[in-house]
N, CA, C and O of each residue as an XYZ file, in Angstrom:
608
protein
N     -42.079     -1.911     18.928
C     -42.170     -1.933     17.489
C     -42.281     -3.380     17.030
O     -41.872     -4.100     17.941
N     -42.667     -4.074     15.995
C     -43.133     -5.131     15.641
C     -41.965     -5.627     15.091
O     -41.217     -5.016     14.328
N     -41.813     -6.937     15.570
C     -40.934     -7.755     14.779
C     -40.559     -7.713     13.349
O     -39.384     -7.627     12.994
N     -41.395     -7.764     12.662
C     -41.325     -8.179     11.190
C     -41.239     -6.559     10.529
O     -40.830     -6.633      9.370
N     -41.463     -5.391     10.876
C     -41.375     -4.172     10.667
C     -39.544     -4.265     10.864
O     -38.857     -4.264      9.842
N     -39.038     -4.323     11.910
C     -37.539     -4.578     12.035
C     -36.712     -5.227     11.202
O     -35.650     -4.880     10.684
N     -37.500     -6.471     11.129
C     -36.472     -7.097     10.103
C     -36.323     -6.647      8.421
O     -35.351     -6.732      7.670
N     -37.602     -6.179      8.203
C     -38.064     -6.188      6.824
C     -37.235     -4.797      6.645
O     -36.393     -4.725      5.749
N     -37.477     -3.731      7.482
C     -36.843     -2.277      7.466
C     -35.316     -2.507      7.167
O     -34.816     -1.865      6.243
N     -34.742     -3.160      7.708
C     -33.388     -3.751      8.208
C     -33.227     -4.489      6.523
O     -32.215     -4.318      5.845
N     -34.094     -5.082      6.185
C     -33.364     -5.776      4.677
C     -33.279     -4.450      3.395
O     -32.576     -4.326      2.392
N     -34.394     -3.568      4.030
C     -34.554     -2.723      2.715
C     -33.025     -1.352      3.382
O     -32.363     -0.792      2.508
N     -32.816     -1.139      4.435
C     -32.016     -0.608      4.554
C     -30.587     -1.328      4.113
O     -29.677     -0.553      3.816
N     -30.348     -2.615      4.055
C     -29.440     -2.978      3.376
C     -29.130     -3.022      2.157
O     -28.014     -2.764      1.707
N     -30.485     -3.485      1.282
C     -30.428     -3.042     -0.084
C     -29.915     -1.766     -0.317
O     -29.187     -1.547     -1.285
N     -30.295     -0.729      0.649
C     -29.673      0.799     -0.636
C     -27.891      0.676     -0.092
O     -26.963      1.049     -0.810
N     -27.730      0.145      1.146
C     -26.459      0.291      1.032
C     -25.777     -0.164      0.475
O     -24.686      0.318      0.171
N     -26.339     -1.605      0.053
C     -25.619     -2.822     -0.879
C     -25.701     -2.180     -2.400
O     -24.794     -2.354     -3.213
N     -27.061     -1.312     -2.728
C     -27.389     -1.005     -3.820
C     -25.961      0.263     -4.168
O     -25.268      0.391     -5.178
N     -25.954      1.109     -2.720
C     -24.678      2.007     -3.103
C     -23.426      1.054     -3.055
O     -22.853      1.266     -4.123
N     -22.983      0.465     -2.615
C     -21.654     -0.266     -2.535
C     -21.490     -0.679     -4.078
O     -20.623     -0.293     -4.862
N     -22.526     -1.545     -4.299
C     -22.457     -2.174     -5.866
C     -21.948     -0.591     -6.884
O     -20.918     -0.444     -7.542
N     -22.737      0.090     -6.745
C     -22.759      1.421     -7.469
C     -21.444      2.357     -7.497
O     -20.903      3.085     -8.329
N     -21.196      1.950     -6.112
C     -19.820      2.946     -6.186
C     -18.339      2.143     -6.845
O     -17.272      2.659     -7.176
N     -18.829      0.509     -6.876
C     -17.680     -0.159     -7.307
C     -17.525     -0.059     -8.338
O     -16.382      0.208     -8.708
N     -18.538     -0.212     -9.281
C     -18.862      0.157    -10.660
C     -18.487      1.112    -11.312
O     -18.071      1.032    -12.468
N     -18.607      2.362    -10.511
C     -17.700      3.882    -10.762
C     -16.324      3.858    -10.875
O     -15.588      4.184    -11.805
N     -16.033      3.291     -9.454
C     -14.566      3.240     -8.928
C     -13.939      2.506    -10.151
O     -13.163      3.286    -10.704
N     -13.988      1.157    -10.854
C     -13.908      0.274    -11.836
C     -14.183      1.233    -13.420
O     -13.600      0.979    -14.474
N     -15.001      2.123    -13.260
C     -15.057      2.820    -14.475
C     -14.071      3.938    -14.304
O     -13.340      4.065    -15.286
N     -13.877      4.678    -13.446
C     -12.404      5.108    -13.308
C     -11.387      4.772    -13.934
O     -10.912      5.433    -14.858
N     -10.857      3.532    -13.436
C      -9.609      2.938    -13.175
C      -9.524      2.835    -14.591
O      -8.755      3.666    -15.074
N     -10.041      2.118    -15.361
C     -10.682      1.671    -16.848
C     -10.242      2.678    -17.335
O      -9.146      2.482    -17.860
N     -10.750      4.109    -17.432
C     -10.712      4.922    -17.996
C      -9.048      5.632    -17.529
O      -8.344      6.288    -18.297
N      -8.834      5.413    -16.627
C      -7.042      6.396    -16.098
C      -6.624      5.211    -16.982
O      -6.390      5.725    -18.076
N      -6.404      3.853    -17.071
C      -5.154      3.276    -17.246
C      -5.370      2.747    -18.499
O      -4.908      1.663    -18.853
N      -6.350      3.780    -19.487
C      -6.445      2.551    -21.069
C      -5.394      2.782    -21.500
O      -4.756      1.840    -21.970
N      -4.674      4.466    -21.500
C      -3.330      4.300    -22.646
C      -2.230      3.910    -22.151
O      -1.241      4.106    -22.857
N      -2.050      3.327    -20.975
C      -0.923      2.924    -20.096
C      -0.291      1.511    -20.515
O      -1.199      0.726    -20.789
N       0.665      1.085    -20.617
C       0.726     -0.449    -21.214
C       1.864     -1.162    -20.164
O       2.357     -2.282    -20.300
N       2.195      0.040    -18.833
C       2.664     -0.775    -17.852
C       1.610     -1.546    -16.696
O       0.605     -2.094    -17.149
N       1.790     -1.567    -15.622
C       0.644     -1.586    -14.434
C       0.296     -0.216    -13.942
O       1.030      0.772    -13.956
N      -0.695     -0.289    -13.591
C      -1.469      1.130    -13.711
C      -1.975      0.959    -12.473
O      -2.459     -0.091    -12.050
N      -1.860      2.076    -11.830
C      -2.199      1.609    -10.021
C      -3.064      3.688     -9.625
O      -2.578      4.805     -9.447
N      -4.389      3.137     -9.674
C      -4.817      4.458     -9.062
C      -5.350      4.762     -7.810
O      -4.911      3.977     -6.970
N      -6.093      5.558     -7.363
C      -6.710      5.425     -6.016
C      -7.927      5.517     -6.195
O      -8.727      5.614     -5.264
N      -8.234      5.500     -7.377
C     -10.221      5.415     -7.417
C     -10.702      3.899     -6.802
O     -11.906      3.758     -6.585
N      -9.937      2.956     -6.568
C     -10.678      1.514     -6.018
C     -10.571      1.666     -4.146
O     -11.173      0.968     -3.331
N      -9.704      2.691     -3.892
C     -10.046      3.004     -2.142
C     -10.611      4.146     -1.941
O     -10.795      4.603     -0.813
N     -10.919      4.680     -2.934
C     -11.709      5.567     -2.506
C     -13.365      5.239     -2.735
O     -14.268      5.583     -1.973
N     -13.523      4.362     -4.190
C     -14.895      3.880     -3.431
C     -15.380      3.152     -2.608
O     -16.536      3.197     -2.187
N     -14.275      2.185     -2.214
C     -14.312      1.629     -0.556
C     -14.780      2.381      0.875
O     -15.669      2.151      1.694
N     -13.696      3.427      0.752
C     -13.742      4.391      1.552
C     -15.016      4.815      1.884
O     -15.569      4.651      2.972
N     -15.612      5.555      0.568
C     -16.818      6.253      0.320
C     -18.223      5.306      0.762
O     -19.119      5.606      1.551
N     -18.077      4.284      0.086
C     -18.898      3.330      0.803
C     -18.668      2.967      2.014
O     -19.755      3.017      2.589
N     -17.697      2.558      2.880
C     -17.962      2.158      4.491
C     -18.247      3.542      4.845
O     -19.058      3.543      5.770
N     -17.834      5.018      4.406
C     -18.441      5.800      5.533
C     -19.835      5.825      5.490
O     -20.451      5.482      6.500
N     -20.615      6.279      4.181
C     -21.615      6.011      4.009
C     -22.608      5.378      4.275
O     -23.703      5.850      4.582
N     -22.220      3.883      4.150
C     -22.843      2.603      5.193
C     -22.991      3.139      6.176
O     -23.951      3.906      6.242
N     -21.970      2.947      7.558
C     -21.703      3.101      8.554
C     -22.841      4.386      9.211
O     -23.556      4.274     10.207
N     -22.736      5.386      8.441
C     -23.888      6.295      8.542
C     -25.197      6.081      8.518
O     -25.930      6.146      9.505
N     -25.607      5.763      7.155
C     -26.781      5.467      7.161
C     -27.378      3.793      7.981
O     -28.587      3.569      8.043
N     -26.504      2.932      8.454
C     -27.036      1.890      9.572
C     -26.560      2.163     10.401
O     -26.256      1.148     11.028
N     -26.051      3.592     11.191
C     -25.536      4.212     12.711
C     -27.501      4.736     12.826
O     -28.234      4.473     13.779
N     -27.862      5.422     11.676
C     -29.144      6.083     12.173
C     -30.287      5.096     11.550
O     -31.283      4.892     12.243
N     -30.190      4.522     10.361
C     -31.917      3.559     10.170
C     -31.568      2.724     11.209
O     -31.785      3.377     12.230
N     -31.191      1.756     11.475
C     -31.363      0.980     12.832
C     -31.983      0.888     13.944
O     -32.765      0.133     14.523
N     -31.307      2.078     14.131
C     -31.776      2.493     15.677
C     -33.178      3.381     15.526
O     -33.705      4.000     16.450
N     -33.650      3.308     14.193
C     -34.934      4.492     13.987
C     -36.445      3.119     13.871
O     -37.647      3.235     14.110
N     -35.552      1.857     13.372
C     -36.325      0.893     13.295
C     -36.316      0.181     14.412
O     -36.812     -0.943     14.491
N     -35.889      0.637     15.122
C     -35.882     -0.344     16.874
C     -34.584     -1.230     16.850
O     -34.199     -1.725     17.909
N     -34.179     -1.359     16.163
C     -32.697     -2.232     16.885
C     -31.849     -1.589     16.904
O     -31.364     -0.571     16.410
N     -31.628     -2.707     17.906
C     -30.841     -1.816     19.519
C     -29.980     -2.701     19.876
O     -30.608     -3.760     19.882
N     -28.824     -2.913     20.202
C     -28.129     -1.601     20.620
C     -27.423     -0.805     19.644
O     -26.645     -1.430     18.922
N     -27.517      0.316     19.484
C     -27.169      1.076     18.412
C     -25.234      1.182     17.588
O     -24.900      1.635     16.493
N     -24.445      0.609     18.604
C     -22.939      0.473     18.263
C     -22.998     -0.988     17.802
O     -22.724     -1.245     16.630
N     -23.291     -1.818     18.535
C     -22.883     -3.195     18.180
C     -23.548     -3.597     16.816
O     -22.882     -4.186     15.964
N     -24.842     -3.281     16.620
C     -25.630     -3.442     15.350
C     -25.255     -2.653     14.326
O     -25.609     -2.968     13.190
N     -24.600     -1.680     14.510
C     -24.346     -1.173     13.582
C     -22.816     -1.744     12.795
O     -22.706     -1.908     11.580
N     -21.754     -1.979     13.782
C     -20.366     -2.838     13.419
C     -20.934     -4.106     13.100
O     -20.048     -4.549     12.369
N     -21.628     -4.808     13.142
C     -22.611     -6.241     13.239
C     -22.789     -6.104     11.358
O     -22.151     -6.597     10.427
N     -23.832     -5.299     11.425
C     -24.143     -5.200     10.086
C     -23.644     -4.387      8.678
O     -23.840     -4.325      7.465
N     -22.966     -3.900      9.620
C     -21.850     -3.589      8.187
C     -20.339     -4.515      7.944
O     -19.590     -4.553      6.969
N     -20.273     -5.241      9.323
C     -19.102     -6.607      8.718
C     -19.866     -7.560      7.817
O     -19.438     -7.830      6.695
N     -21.154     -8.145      8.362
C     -21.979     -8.601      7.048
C     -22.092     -8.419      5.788
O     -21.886     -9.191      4.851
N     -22.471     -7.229      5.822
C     -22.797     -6.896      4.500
C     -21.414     -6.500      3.707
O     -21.437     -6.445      2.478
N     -20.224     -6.228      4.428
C     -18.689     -6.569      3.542
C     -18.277     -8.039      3.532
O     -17.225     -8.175      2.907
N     -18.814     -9.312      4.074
C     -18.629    -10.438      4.178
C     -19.235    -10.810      2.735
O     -18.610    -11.509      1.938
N     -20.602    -10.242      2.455
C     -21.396    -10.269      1.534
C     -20.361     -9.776     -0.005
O     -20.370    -10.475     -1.019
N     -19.815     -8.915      0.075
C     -19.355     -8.102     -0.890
C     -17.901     -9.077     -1.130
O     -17.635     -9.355     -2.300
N     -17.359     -9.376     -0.488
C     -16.404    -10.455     -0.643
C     -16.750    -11.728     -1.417
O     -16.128    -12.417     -2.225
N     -18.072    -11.792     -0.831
C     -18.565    -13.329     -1.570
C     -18.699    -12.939     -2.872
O     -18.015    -13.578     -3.673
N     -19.370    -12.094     -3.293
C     -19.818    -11.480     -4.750
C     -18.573    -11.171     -5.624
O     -18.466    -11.331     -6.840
N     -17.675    -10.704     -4.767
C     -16.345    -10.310     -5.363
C     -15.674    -11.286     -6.261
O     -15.517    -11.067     -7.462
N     -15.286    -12.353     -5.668
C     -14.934    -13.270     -6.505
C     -15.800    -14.410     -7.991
O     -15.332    -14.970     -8.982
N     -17.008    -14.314     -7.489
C     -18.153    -14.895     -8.612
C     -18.480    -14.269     -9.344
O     -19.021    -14.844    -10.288
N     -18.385    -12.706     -9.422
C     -18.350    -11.959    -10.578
C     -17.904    -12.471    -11.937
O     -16.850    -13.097    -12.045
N     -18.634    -12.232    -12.898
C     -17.808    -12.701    -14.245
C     -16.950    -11.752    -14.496
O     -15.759    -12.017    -14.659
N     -17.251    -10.972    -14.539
C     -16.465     -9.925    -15.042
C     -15.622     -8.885    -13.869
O     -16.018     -9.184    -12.743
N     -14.752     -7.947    -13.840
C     -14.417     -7.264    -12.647
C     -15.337     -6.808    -11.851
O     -14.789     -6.512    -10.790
N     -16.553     -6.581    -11.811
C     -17.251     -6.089    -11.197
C     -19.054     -6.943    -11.050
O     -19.666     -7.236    -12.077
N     -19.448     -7.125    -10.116
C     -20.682     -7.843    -10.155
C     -21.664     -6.946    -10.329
O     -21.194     -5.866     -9.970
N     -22.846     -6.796    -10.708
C     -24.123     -6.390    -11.514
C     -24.743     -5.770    -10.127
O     -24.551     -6.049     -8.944
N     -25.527     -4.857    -10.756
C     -26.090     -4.186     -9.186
C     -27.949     -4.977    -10.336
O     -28.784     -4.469    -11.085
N     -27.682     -6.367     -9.767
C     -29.274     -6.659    -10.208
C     -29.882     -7.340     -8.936
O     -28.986     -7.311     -8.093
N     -30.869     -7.872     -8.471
C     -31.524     -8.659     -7.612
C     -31.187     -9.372     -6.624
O     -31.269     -9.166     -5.413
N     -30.617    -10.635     -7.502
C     -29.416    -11.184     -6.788
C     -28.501    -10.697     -5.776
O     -28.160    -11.095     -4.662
N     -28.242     -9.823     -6.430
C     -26.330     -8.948     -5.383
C     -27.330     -8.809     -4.337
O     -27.223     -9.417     -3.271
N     -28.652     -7.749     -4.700
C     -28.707     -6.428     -3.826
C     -29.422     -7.604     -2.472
O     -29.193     -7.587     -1.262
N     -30.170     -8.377     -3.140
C     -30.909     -9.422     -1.824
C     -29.479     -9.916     -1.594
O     -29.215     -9.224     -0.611
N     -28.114    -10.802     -1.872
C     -27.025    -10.611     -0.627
C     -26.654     -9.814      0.149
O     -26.341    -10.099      1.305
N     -26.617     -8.638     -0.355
C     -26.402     -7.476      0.143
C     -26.983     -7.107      1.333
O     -26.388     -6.625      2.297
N     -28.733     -7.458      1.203
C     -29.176     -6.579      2.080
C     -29.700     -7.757      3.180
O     -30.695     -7.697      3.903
N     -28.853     -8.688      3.085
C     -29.046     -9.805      4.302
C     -28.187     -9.509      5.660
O     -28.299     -9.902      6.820
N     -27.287     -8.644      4.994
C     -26.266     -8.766      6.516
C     -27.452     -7.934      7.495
O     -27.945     -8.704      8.319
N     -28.137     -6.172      7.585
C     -28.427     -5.690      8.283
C     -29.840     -6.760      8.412
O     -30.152     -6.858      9.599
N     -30.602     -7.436      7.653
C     -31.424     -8.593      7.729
C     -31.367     -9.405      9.058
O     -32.146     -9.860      9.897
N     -30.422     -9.362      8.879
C     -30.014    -10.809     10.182
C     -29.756    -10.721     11.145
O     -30.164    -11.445     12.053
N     -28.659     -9.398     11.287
C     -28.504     -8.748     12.329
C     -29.789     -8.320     13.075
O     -29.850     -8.492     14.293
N     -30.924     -7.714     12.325
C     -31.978     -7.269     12.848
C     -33.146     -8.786     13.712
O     -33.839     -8.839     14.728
N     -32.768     -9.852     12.509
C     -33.452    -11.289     13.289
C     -32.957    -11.564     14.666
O     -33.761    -11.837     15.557
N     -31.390    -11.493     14.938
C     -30.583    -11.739     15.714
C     -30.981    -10.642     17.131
O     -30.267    -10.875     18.106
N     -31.829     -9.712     17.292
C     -31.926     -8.731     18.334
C     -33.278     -9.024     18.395
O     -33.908     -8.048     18.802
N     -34.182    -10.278     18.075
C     -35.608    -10.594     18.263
C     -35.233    -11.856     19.442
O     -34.256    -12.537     19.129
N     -35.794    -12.153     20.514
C     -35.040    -13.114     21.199
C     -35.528    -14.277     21.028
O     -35.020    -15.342     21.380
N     -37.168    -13.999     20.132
C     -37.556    -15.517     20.317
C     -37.368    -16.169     18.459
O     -37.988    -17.127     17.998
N     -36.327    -15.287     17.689
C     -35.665    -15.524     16.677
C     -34.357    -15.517     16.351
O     -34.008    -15.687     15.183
N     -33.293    -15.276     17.559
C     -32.048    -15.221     17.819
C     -31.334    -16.434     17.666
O     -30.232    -16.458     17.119
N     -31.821    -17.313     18.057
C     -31.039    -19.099     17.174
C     -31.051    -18.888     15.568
O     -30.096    -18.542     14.874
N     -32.231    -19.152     15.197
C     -32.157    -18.931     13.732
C     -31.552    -17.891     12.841
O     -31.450    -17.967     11.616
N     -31.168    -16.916     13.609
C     -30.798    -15.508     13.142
C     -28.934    -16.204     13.271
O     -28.102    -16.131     12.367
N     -28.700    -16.896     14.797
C     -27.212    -16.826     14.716
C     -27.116    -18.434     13.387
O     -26.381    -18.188     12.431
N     -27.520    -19.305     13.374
C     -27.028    -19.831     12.530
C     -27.154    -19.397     10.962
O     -26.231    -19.700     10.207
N     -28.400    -18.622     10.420
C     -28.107    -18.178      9.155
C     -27.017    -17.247      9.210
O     -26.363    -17.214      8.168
N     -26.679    -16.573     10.017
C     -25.134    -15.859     10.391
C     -23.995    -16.555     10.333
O     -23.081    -16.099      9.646
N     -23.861    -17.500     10.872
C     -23.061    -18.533     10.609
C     -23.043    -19.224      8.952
O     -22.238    -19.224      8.020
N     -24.281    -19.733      9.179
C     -23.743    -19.610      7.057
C     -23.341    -18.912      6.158
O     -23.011    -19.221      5.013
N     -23.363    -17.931      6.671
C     -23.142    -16.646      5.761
C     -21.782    -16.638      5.728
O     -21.154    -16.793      4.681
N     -21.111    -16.415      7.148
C     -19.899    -16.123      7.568
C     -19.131    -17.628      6.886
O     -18.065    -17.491      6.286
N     -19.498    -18.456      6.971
C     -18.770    -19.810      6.506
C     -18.520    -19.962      4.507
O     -17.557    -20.259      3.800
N     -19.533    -19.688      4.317
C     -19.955    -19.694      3.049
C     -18.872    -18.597      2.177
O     -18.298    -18.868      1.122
N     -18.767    -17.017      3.115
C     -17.662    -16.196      2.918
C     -16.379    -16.702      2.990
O     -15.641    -16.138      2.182
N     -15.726    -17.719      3.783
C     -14.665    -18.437      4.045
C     -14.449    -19.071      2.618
O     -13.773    -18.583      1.712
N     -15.167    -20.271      2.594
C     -15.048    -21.257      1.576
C     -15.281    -20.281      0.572
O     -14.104    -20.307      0.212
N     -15.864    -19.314     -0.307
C     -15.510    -18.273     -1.354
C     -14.624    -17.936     -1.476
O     -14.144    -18.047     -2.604
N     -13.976    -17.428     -0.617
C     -12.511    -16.962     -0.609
C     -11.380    -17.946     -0.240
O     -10.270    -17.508      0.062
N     -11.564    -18.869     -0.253
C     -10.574    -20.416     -0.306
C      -9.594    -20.345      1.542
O      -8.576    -20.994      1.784
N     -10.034    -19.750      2.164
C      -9.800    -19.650      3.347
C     -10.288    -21.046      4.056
O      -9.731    -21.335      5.115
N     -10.986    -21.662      3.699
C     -10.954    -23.177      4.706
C     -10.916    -23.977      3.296
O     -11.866    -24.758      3.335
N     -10.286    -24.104      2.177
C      -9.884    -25.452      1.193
C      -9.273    -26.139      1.636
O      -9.112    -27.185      1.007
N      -8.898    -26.058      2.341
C      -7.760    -27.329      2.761
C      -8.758    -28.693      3.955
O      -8.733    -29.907      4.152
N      -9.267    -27.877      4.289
C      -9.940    -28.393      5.258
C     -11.399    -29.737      4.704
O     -12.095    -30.281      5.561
């Protein structure tokens, strides 16, 4: 199967998952919103793990089978590969949000749909350097977002 068919398949399969993740947070967040307006203590529900939930199984599903339908291989490791990405991704977004929740516009969904992206560069061998260091930025870039290397 052709290189660039892999990778490109691999970004648009990340978009819908990124596109559902964004979507289900948005719900989950319109939930919560809605259980705890007349409440005037702390208000603690389970609609924010359950669209977690709902989204990693989901993910996990749908990049257990597009993956391996687009040629990358090996079908376990790429699949845990690109769905820690694309929650590395969701972390980064998490905090730069203006508001509780980040926008399911362009922006997000192209972060989003870089993790299975890269992962898919990363299983090309004569694109596997470039694949592990934009991996590495990613993963670093997630750090310093989340104030995990400030000190440093």
């Amino acid at each position: 199967m052709d290189k660039t068919y892999r990778v490109v398949g691999s970004l648009v399969v990340g978009a819908l998952t990124g596109w559902l993740a964004l979507g289900l947070w948005k719900w989950a967040d319109a939930e919560q919103q809605a259980s705890c307006a007349n409440d005037t203590a702390v208000c603690v529900t389970p609609y924010p793990l359950i669209g977690i939930g709902l989204w990693a199984v989901l993910a996990v599903v749908v990049l257990a089978v597009a993956l391996p339908l687009l040629g990358v291989r090996p079908r376990g490791r790429v699949t845990v590969a690109a769905f820690s990405l694309q929650a590395y991704a969701i972390a980064i977004l998490g905090p730069l949000a203006p508001r509780d929740v980040p926008d399911t516009n362009a922006p997000n969904l192209i972060a989003l749909a870089l993790g299975p992206a890269l992962v898919a560069v990363c299983t090309v061998p004569g694109w596997r350097r470039a694949g592990f260091v934009a991996t590495a930025v990613l993963v670093v870039a997630a750090f310093i977002t989340l104030g995990v290397l400030d000190g440093f």
